[in-house]
C-alpha positions as CSV (number, residue, x, y, z in Angstrom):
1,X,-16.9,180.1,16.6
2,X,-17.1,183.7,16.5
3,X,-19.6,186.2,18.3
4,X,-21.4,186.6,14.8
5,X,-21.9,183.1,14.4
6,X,-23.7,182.6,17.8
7,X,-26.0,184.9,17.0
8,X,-26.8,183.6,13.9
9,X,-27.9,180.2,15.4
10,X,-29.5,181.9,18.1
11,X,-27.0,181.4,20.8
12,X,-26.0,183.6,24.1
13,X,-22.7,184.0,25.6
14,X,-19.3,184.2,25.0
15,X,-16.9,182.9,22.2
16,X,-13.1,181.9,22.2
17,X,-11.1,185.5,22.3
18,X,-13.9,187.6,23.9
19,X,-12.4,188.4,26.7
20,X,-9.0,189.8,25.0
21,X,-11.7,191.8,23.0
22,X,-12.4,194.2,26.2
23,X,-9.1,194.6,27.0
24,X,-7.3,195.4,23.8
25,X,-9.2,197.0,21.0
26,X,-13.0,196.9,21.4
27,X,-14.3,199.9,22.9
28,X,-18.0,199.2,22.1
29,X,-18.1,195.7,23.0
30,X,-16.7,197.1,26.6
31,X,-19.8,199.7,26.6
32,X,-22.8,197.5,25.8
33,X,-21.5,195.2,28.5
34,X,-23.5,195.2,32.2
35,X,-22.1,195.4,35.1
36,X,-22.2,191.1,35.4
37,X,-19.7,190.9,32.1
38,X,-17.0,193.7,33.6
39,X,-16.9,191.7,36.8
40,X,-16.0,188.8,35.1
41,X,-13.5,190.2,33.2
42,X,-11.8,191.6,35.9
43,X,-12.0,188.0,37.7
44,X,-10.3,186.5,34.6
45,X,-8.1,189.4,34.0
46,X,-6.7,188.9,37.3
47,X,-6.1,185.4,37.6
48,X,-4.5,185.3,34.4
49,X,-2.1,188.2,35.6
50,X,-1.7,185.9,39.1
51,X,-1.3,182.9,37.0
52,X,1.7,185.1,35.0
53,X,3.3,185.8,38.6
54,X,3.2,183.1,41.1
55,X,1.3,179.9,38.4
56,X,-2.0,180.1,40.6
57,X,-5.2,181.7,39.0
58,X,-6.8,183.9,41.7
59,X,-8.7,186.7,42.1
60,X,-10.2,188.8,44.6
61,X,-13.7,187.4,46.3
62,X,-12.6,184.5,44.6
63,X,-15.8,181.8,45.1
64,X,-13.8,178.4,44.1
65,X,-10.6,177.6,43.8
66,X,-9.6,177.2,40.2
67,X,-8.0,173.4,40.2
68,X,-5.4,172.5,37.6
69,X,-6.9,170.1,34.7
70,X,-6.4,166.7,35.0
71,X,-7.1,163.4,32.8
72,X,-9.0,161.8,35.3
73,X,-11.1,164.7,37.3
74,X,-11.2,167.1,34.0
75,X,-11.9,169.9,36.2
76,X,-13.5,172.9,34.2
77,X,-13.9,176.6,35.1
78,X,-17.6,177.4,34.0
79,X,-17.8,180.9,33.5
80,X,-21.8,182.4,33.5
81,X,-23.3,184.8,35.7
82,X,-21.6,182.8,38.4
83,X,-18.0,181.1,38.3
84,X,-17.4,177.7,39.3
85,X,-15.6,174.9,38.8
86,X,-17.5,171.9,37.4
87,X,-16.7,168.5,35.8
88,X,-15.8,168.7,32.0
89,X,-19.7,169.2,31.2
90,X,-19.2,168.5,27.3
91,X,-16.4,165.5,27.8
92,X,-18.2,162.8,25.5
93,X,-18.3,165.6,22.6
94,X,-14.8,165.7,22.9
95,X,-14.6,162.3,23.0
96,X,-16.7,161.4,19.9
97,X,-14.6,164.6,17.9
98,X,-11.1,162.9,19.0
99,X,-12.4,159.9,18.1
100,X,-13.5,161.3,14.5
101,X,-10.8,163.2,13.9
102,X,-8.0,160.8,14.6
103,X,-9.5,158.6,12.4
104,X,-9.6,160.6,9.8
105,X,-5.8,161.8,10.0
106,X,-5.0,158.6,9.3
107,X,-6.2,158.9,5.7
């Protein structure tokens, strides 16, 4: 799902690949953000970087501690106008989708 596509149903927020967007090649998407969106690019930025370094994903003022993911506590980094780490909220979509989709691979 793309940025365009949110809009179109009427959605908020941020799509798979936004973030690389600020960093790399979209200027105006940088300007229109507020202050909110750069700080949480510069969280993410930074803990990827970390993560690239020494395999932990911190950042400065860091609020929680961003815990590996694992099958049985599905810990998920929820990213809004706060950061924090939250069980898998959508886990029984993924579940029904799995579900779906391995059965139809094995048409």
């Amino acid at each position: 799902m793309n940025t365009s596509v949110m809009r179109q149903l009427g959605r908020s927020g941020a799509t798979h690949g936004d973030l690389v967007q600020y960093l790399f090649y979209r200027r105006s998407k940088a300007d229109k953000s507020t202050e909110n969106d750069q700080k949480i690019v510069d969280c993410l930025t930074e803990a990827w970087c970390n993560f690239a370094k020494n395999g932990k994903p911190t950042w400065k003022k860091q609020p929680v501690q961003w815990l590996p993911y694992d099958a049985e506590n599905k810990h998920t980094l929820h990213v809004d106008e706060e950061i924090e780490l939250v069980f898998n909220p959508n886990w029984e979509r993924y579940c029904i989708w799995d579900k779906l989709m391995g059965e139809r691979s094995k048409l």
